[in-house]
C-alpha positions in Angstrom: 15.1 -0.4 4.4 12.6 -2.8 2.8 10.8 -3.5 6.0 10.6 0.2 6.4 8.8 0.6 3.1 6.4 -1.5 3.9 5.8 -0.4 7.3 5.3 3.0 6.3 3.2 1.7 3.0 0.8 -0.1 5.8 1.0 3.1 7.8 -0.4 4.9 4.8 -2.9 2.4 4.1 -4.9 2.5 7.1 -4.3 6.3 7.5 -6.4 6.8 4.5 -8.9 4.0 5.6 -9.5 6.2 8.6 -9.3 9.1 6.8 -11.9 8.2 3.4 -13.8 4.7 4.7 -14.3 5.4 8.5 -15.2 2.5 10.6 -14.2 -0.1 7.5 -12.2 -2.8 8.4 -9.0 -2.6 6.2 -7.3 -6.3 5.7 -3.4 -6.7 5.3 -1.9 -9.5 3.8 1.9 -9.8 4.1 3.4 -12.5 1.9 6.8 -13.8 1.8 8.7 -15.5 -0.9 12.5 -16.6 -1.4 12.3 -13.1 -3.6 10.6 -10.7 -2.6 7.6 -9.3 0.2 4.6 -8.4 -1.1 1.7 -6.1 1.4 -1.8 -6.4 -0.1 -4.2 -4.5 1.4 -8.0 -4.1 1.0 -10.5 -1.4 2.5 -13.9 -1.4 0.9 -15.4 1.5 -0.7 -17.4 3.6 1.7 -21.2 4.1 1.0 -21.0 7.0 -1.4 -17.6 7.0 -2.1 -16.0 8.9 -5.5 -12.5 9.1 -6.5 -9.7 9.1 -4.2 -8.8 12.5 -4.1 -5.3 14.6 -2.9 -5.2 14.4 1.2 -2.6 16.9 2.9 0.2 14.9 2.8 2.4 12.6 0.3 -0.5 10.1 -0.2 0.1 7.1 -2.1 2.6 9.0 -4.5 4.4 9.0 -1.2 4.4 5.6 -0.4 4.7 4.3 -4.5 8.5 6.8 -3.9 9.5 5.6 -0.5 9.2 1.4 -1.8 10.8 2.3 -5.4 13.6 3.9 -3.3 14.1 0.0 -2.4 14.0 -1.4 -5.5 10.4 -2.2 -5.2 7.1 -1.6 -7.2 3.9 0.2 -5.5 0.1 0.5 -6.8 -3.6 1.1 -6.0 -6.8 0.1 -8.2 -10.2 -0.2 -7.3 -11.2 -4.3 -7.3 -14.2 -5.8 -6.4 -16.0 -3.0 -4.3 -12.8 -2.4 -2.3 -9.6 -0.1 -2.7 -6.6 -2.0 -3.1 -3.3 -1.1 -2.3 0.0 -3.6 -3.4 3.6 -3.0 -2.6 6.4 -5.6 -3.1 9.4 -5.3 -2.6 12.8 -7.3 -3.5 14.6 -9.1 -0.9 18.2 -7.7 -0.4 20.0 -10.7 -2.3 17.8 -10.7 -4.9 18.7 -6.8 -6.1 20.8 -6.8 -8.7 22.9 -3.9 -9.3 
């Protein structure tokens, strides 16, 4: 299940890259831990970019739902001339009930 978060949380990322910064490379970062995964990614703003704005589907509220379902924490935040996207998410032996 925690695999599939982040898959479809990567998914989602470079859908919107494609979608809002066309042609930008998007970097992902997967790091592993004894607790927990964590996806970074990083897309930089388009020339003339403004806010991120509602697409057609579940968007990143979509994603932040789908990696809570797992225990997990989701968020976004313009850093550094780039839109950043974070999910982690817990190992299965380190949820605790």
């Amino acid at each position: 299940d925690a695999a599939g978060a982040l898959r479809g949380a990567a998914q989602e990322v470079l859908s919107n890259a494609r979608r809002h910064a066309p042609g930008s490379a998007t970097v992902l970062d997967l790091a592993w831990n004894p607790d927990a995964a964590t996806l970074t990614a990083s897309t930089p703003l388009a020339a003339g970019a403004g806010s991120v704005g509602a697409g057609g589907g579940r968007g990143l509220p979509g994603l932040r739902e789908r990696v809570e379902a797992v225990h997990g924490t989701a968020d976004w935040a313009v850093r550094d001339g780039a839109f950043v996207v974070t999910a982690r998410v817990p190992r299965r032996d380190a949820v605790r009930s």
